[in-house]
Backbone bond lengths (Angstrom), bond angles and torsions (degrees), N, CA, C in turn:
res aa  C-N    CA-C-N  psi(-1)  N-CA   C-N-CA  omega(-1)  CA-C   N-CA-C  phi
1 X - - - 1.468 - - 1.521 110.30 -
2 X 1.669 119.25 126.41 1.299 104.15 173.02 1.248 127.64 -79.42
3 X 1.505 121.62 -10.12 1.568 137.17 -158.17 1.654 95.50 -126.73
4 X 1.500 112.33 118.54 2.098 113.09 169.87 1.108 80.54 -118.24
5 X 1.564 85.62 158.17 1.635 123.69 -166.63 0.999 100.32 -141.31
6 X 1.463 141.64 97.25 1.489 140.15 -148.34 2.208 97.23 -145.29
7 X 1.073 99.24 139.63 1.818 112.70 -177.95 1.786 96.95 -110.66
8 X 1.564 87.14 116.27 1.511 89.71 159.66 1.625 100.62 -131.15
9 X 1.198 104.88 124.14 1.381 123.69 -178.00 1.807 105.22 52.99
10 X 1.146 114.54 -110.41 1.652 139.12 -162.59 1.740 89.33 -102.30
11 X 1.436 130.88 -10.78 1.341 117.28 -161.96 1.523 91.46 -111.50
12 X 1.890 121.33 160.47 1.501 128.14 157.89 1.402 101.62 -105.40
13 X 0.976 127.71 97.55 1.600 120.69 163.17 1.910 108.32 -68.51
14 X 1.198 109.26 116.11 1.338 131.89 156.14 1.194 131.78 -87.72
15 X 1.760 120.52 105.80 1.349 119.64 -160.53 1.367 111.69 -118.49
16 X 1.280 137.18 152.07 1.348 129.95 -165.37 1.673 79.05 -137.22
17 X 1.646 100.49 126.43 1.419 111.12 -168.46 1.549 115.39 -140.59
18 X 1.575 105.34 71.38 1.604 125.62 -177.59 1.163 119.32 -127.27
19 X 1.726 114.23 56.53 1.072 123.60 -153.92 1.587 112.65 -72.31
20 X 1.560 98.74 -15.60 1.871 95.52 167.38 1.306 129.05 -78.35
21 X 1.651 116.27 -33.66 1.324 102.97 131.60 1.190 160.61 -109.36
22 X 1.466 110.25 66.63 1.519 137.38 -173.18 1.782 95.59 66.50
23 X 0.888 131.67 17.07 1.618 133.85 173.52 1.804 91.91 81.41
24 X 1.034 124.66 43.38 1.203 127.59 169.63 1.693 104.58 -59.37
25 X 1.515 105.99 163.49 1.377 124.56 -171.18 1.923 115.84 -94.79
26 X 0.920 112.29 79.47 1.798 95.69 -179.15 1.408 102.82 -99.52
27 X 1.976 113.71 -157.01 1.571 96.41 -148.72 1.589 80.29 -80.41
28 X 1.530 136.75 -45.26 1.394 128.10 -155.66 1.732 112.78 -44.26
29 X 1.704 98.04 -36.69 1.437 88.98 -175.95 1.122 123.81 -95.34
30 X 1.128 130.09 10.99 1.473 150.77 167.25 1.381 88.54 -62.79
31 X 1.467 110.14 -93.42 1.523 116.93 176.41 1.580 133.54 -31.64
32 X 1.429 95.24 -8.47 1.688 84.77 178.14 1.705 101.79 -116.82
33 X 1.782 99.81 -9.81 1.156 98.50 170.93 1.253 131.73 -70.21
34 X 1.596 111.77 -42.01 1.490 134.94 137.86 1.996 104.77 -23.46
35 X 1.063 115.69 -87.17 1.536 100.64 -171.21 1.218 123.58 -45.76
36 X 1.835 125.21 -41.47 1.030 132.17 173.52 1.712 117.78 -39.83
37 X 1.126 123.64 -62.15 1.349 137.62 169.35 1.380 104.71 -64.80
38 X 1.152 135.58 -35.64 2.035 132.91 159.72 1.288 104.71 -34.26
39 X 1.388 116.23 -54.03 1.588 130.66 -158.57 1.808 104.24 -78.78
40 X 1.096 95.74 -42.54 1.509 96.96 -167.83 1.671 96.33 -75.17
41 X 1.303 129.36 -31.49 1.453 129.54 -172.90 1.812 101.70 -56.60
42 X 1.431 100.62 -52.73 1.397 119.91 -175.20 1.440 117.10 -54.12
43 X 1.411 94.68 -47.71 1.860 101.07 -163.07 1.529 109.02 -84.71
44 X 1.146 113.37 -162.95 1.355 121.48 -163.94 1.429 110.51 -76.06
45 X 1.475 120.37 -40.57 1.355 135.94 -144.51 1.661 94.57 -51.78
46 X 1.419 111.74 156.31 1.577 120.82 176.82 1.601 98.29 -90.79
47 X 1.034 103.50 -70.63 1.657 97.60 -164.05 1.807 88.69 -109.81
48 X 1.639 97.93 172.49 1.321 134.77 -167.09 1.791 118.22 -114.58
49 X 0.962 118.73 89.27 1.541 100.29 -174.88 1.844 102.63 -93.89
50 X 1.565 120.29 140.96 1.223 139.04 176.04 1.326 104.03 -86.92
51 X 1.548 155.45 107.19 1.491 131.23 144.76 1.305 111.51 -123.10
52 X 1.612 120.53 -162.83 1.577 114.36 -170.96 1.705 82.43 -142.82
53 X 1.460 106.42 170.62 1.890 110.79 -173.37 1.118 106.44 -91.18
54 X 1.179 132.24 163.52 1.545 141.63 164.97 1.144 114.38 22.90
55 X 1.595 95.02 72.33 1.626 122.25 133.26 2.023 93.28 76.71
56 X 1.430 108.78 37.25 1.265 109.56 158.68 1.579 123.22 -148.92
57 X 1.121 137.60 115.04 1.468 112.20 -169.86 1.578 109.13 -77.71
58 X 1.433 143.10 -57.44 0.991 132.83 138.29 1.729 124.59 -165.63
59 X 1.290 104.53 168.02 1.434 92.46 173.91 1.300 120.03 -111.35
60 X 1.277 122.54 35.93 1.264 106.74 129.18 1.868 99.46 126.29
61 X 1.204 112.34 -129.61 1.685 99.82 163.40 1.638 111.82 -103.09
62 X 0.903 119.43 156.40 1.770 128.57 -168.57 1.591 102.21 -96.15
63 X 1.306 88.15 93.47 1.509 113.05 171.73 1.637 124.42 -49.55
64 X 1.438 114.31 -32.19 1.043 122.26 -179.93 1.717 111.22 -73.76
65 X 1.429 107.07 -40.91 1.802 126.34 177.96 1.583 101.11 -57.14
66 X 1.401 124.59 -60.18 1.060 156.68 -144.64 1.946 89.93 2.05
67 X 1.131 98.96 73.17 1.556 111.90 145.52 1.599 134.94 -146.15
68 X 1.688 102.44 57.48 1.049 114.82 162.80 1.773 122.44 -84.66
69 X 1.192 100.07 167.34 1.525 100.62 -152.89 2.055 101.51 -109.27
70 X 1.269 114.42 163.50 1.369 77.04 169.02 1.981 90.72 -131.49
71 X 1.277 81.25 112.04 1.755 112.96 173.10 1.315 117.14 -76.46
72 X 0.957 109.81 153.40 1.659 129.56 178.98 1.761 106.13 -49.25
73 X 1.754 112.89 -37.25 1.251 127.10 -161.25 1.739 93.32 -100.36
74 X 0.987 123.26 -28.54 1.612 115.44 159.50 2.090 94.66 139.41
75 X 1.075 89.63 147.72 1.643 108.65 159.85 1.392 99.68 -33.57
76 X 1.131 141.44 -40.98 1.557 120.73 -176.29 1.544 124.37 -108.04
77 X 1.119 101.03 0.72 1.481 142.69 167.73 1.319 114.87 84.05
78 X 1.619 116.19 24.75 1.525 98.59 160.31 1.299 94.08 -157.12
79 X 1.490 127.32 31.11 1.583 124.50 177.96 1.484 126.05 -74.15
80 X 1.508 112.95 -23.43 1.389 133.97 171.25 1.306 113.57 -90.44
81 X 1.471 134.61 4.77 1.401 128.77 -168.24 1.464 90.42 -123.00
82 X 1.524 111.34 151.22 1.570 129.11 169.52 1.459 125.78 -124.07
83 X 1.230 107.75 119.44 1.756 119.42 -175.26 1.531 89.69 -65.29
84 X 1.428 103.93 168.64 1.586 113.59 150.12 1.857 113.07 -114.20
85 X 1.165 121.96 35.36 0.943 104.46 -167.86 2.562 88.47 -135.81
86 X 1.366 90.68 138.87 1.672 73.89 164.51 1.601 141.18 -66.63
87 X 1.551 106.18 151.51 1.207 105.19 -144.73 2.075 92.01 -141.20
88 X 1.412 114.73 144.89 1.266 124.05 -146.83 1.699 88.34 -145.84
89 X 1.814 113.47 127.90 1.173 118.90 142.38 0.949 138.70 -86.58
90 X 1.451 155.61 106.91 1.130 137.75 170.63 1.411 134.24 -77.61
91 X 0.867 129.99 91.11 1.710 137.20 -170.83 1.310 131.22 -79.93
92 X 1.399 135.89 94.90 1.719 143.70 135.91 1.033 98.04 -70.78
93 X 1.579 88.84 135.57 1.401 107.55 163.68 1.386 137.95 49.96
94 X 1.546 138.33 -139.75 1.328 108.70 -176.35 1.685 120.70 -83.77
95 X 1.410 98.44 157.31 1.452 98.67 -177.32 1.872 92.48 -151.24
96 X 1.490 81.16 79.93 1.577 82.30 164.80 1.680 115.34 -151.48
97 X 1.640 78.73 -177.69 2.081 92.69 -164.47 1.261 113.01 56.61
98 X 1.595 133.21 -128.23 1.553 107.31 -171.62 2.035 110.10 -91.03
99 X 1.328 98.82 17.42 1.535 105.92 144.46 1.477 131.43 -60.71
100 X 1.376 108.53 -48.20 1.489 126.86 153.84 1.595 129.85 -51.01
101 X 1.452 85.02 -46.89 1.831 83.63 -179.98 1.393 113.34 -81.37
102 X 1.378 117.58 -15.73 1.840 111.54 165.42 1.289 114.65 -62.20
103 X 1.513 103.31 -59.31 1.659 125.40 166.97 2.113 97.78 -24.54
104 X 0.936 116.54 -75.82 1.383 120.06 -175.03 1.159 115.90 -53.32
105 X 1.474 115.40 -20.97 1.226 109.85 -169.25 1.755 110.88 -74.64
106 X 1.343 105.47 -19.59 1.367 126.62 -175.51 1.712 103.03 -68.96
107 X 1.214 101.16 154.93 1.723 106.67 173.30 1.522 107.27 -76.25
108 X 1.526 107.90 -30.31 1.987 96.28 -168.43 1.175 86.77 -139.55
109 X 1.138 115.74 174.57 1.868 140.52 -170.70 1.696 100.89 -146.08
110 X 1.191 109.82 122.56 1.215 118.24 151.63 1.326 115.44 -126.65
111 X 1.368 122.80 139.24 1.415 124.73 -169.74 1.534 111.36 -155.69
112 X 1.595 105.48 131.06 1.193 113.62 -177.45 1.657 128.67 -53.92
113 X 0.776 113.94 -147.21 1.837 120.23 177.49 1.240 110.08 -101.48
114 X 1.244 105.49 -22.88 1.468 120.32 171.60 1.631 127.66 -75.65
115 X 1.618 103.10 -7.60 1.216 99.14 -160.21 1.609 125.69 -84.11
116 X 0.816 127.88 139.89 1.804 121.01 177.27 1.689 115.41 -119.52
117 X 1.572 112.90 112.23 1.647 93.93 174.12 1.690 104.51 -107.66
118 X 1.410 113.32 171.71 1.562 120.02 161.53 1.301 107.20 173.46
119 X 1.341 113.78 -166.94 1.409 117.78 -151.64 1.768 92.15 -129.43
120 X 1.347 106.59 54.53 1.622 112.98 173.37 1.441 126.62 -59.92
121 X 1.357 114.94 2.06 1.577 121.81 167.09 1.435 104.10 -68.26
122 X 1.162 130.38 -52.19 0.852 137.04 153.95 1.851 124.48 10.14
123 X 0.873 106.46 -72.86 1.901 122.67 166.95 1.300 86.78 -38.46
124 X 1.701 141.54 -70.49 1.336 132.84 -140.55 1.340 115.43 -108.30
125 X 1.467 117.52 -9.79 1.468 96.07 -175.83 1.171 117.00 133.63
126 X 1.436 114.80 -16.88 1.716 120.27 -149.80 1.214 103.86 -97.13
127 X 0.953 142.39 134.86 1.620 154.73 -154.27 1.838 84.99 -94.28
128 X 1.318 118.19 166.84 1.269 148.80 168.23 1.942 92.35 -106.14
129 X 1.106 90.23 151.89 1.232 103.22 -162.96 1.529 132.22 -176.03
130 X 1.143 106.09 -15.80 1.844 144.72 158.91 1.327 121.22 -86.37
131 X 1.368 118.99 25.11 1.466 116.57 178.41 1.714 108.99 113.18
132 X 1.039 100.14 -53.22 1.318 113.71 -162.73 1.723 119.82 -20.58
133 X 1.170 117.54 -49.24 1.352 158.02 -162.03 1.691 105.85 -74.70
134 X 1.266 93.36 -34.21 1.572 111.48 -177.71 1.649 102.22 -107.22
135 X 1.138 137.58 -75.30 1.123 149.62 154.66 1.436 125.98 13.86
136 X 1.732 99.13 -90.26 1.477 132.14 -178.83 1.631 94.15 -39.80
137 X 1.328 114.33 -73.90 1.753 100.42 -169.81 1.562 118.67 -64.38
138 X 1.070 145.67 -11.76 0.905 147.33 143.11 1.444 138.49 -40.36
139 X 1.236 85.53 -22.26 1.830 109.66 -162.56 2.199 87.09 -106.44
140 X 1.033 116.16 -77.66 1.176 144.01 -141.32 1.893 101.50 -97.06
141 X 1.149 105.09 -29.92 1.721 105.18 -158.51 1.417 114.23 125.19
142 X 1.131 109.36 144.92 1.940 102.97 156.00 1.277 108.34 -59.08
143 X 1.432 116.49 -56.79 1.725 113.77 -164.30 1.517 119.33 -41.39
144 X 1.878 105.60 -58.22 0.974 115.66 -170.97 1.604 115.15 -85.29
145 X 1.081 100.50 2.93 1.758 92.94 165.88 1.727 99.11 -114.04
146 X 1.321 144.39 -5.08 1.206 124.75 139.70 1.679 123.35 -59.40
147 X 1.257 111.18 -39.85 1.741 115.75 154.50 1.621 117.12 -34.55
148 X 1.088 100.22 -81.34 2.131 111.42 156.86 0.985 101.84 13.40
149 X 1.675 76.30 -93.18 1.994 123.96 -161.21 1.822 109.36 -32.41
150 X 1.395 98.56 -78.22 1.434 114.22 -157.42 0.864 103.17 -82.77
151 X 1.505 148.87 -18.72 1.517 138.13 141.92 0.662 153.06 11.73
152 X 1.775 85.08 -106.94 1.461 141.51 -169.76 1.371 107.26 87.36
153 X 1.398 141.98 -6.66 1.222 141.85 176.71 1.509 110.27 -28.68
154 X 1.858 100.61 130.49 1.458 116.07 168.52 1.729 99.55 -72.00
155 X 1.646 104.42 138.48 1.802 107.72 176.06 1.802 80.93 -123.26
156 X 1.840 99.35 132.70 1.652 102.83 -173.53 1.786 83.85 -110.31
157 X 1.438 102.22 158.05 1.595 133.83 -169.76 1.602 105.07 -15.75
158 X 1.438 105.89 -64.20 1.471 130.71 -172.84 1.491 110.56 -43.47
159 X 1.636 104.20 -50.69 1.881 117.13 -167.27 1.587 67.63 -79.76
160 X 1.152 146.08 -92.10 1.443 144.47 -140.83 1.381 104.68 -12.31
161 X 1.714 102.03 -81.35 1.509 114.09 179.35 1.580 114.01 -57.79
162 X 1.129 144.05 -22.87 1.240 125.95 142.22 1.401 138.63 -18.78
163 X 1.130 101.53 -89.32 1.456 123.92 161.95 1.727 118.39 -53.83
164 X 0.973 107.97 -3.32 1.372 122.45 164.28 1.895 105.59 72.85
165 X 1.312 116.40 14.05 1.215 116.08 157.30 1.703 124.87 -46.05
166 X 1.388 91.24 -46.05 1.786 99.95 -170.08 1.578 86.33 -106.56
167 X 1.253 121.89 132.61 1.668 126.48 165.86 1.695 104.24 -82.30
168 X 1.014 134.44 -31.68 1.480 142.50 -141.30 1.754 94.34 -140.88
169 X 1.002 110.10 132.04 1.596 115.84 158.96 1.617 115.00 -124.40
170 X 1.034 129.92 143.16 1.924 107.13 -171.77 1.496 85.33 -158.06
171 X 1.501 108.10 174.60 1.560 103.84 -166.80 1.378 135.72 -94.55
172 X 1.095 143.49 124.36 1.524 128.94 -161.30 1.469 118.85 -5.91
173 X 1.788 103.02 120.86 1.580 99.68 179.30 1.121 124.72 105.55
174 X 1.611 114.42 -29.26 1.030 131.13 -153.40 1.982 98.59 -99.20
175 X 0.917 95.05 -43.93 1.927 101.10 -170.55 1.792 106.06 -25.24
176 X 1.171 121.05 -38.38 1.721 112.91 -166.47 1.547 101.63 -79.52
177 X 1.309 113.99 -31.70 1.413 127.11 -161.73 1.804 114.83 -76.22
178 X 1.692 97.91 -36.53 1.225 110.01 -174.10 1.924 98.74 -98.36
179 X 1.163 120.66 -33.25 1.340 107.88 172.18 1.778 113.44 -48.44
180 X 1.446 123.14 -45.93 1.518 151.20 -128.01 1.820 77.40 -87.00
181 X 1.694 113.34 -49.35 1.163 99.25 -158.89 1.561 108.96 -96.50
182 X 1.439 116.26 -2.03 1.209 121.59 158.35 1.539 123.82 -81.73
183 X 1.324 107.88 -14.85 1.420 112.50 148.72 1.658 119.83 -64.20
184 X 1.080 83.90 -50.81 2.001 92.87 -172.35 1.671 97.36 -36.92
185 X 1.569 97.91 -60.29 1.661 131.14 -157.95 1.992 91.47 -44.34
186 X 1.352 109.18 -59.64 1.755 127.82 175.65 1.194 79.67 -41.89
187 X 1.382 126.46 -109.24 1.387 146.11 -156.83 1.702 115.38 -16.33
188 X 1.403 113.10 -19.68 1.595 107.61 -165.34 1.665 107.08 -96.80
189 X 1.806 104.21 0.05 1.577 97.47 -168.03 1.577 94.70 -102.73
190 X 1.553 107.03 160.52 1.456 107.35 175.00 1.452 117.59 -35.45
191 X 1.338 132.18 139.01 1.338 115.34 173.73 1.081 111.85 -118.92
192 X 1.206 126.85 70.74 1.310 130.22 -178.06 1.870 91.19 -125.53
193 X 1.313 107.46 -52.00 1.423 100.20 -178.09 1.539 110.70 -89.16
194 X 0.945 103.33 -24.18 2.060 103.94 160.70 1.086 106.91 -20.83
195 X 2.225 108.16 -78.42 1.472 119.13 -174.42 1.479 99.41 -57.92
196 X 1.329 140.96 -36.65 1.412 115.17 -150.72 1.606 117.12 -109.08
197 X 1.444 116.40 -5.61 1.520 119.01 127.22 0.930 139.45 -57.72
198 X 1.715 132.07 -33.52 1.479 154.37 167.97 1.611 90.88 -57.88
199 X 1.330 131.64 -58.94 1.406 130.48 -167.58 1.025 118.06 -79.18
200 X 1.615 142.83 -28.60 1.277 154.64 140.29 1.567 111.87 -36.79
201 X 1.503 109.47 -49.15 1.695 108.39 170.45 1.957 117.33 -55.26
202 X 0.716 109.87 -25.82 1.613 125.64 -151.75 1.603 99.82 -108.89
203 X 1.512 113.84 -47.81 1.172 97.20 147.79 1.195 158.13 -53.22
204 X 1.034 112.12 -51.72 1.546 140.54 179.16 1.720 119.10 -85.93
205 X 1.649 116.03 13.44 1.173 127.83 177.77 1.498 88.80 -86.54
206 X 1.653 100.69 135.80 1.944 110.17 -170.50 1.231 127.72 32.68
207 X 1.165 92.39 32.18 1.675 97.64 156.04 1.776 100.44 -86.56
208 X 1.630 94.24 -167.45 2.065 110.23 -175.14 1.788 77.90 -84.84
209 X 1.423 117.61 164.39 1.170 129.57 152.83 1.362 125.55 -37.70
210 X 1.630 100.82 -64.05 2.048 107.07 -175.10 1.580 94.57 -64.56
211 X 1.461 113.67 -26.85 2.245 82.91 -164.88 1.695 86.32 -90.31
212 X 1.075 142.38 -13.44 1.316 112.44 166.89 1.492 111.19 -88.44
213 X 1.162 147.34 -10.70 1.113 132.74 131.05 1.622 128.45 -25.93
214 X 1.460 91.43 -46.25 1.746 89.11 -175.03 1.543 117.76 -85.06
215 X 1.434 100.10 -15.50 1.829 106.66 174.60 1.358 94.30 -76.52
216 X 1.512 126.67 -50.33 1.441 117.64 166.96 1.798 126.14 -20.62
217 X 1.448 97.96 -65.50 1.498 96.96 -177.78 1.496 114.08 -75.40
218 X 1.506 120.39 -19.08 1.472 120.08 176.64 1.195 84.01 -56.86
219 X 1.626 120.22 -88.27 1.462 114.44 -132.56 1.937 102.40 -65.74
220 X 1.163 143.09 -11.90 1.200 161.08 162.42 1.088 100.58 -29.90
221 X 1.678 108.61 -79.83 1.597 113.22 -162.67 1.587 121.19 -87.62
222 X 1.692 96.52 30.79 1.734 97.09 177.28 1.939 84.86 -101.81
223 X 1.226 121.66 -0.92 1.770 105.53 -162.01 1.988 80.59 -121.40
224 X 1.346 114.05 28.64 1.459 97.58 175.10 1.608 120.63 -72.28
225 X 1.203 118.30 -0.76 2.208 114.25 -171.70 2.133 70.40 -119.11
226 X 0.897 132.59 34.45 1.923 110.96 147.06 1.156 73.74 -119.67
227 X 1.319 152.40 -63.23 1.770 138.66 -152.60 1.275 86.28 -53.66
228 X 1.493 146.84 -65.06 1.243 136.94 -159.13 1.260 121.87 -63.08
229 X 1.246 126.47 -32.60 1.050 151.06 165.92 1.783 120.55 -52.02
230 X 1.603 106.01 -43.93 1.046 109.17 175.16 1.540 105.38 -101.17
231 X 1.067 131.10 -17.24 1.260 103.13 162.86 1.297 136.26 -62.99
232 X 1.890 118.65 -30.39 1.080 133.67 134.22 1.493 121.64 3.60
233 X 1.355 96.84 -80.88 1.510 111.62 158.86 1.114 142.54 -23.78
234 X 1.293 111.67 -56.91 1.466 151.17 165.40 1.543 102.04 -44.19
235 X 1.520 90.81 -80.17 1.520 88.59 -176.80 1.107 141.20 -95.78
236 X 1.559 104.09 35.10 1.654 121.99 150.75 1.597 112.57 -98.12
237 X 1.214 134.61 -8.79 1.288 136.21 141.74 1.353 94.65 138.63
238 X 1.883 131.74 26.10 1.509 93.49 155.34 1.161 117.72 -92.99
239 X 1.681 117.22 177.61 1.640 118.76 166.45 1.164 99.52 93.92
240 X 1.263 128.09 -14.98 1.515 120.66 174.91 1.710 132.63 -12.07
241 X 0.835 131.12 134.05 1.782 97.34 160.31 1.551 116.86 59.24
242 X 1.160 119.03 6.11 2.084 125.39 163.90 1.399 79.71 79.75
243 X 1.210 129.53 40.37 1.616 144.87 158.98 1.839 79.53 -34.11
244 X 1.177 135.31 170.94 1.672 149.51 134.93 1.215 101.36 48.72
245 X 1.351 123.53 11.21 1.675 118.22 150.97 1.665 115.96 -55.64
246 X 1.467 104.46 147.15 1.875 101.08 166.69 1.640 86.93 -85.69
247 X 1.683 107.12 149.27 1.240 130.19 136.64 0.988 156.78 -142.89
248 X 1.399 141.34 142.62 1.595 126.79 -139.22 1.377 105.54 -69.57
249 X 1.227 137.65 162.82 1.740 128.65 179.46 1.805 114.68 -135.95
C-alpha cells in the first residue's frame, strides 16, 4: 500500500509510503490519498496528521509515472477538497514542489531539523497547481512566496520557521511524534468551537474586514451552550491563572 491510515488515540496519522520514490505522488496514490482523508472527514478522529516514511515527507508528483489526473479533488487527489476538522503536517526532510503544496494544504507544519521545502518543479516546467499558488502567500507573504515561486529556492527548517512556514521545528525524527501529540494537545479542547473558529479562519481569509467579522459572529454563535458551558467551568475555579495554557520554555 502506498498510502497508511493508522489511529493513534483521538489522532489519524496519514502516511504516504514510496520511499523509492521519495514518497512521490502517482495516480494510485492520489486516489488512496483522496480516500484516506474521505475516511478521516467521516470518522471520529479530531485532528489529521500528514507525513511521508523514512525521513522524507515528499517530493511532490512522480515525474517519472506522470499519470496523474487532474480531478475535481486536485492533481494529487485531495488538494482542492476541505476537511472541517484540524489538520497537521509533519515534515522530514524534503517537502517540496507538490510536496509543499500538500504540506500547505495542512493548517500547521511541524518540521524537523531535517526539513527542506521549495518549489523544485521549477527546474522543469511544471506549473504548481495544488494550491500552491494560492497558499504559499498566504502562509509566508506575497514577497516571500514569489521568492519560492520563481526561483525555486531551497527554504531549510530554520528560514521555514521564520517566515512562519514551519510553526514547530523539533529534532531529527521527531516531526510525526511531536505533531501526534500536538494533535492529542488540539483534541482535548471542546470541539465544537475548535471547528467553528477553524471555519471562521478559512472563511474570512480576503474577505473586507466587517464581512469577516460577520462570518466571525455567524460561525461564533452556533458554539454558544460550549462557551456556556465553559464558562461554567471557569467559574467554578478551573483555568485559573493560564492553568493548561501551552508555553514556550
Amino acid at each position: 500500500m502506498s498510502v497508511h491510515y493508522d489511529r493513534e488515540g483521538p489522532v489519524a496519522v496519514v502516511t504516504v509510503d514510496r520511499p523509492e520514490r521519495r514518497n512521490a505522488i502517482d495516480s494510485e496514490t492520489a486516489d488512496a490519498l483522496l480516500d484516506a482523508w474521505t475516511r478521516f472527514e467521516e470518522g471520529d478522529a479530531a485532528v489529521g496528521v500528514l507525513t511521508g516514511s523514512e525521513g522524507t515527507f515528499s517530493a511532490g508528483a512522480d515525474l517519472k509515472a506522470m499519470d496523474l489526473n487532474d480531478s475535481p479533488e486536485g492533481w494529487l487527489g485531495f488538494t482542492r477538497e476541505r476537511v472541517s476538522k484540524p489538520t497537521i503536517a509533519a515534515v522530514e526532510g524534503p517537502c517540496v514542489a507538490g510536496g509543499l503544496e500538500m504540506a500547505l494544504w495542512c493548517d500547521i507544519r511541524v518540521a524537523s531539523e531535517t526539513a527542506e521545502f521549495g518549489c523544485f518543479e521549477r527546474r522543469f516546467g511544471v506549473p504548481l497547481v495544488d494550491g500552491g499558488t494560492q497558499r504559499l502567500p498566504r502562509v509566508v507573504g506575497l514577497g516571500r512566496a514569489l521568492d519560492m515561486i520563481l526561483t525555486g529556492r531551497a527554504v531549510d527548517a530554520e528560514t521555514a520557521e521564520r517566515w512562519g512556514l514551519a510553526t514547530r521545528v523539533v529534532d531529527a525524527g521527531e516531526a510525526r511524534e511531536a505533531a501526534v501529540e500536538l494533535g492529542e494537545r488540539i483534541a482535548e479542547f471542546p470541539q465544537e468551537t475548535v471547528l467553528t473558529d477553524r471555519a471562521a479562519v478559512y472563511d474570512g481569509v480576503g474577505t473586507p474586514l466587517q464581512q469577516g467579522l460577520g462570518l466571525e459572529g455567524w460561525h461564533g454563535s452556533r458554539a454558544l451552550r460550549t462557551a456556556e458551558a465553559g464558562a461554567d467551568r471557569f467559574a467554578g475555579g478551573e483555568g485559573r491563572g493560564g492553568e493548561g495554557i501551552e508555553r514556550e520554555e
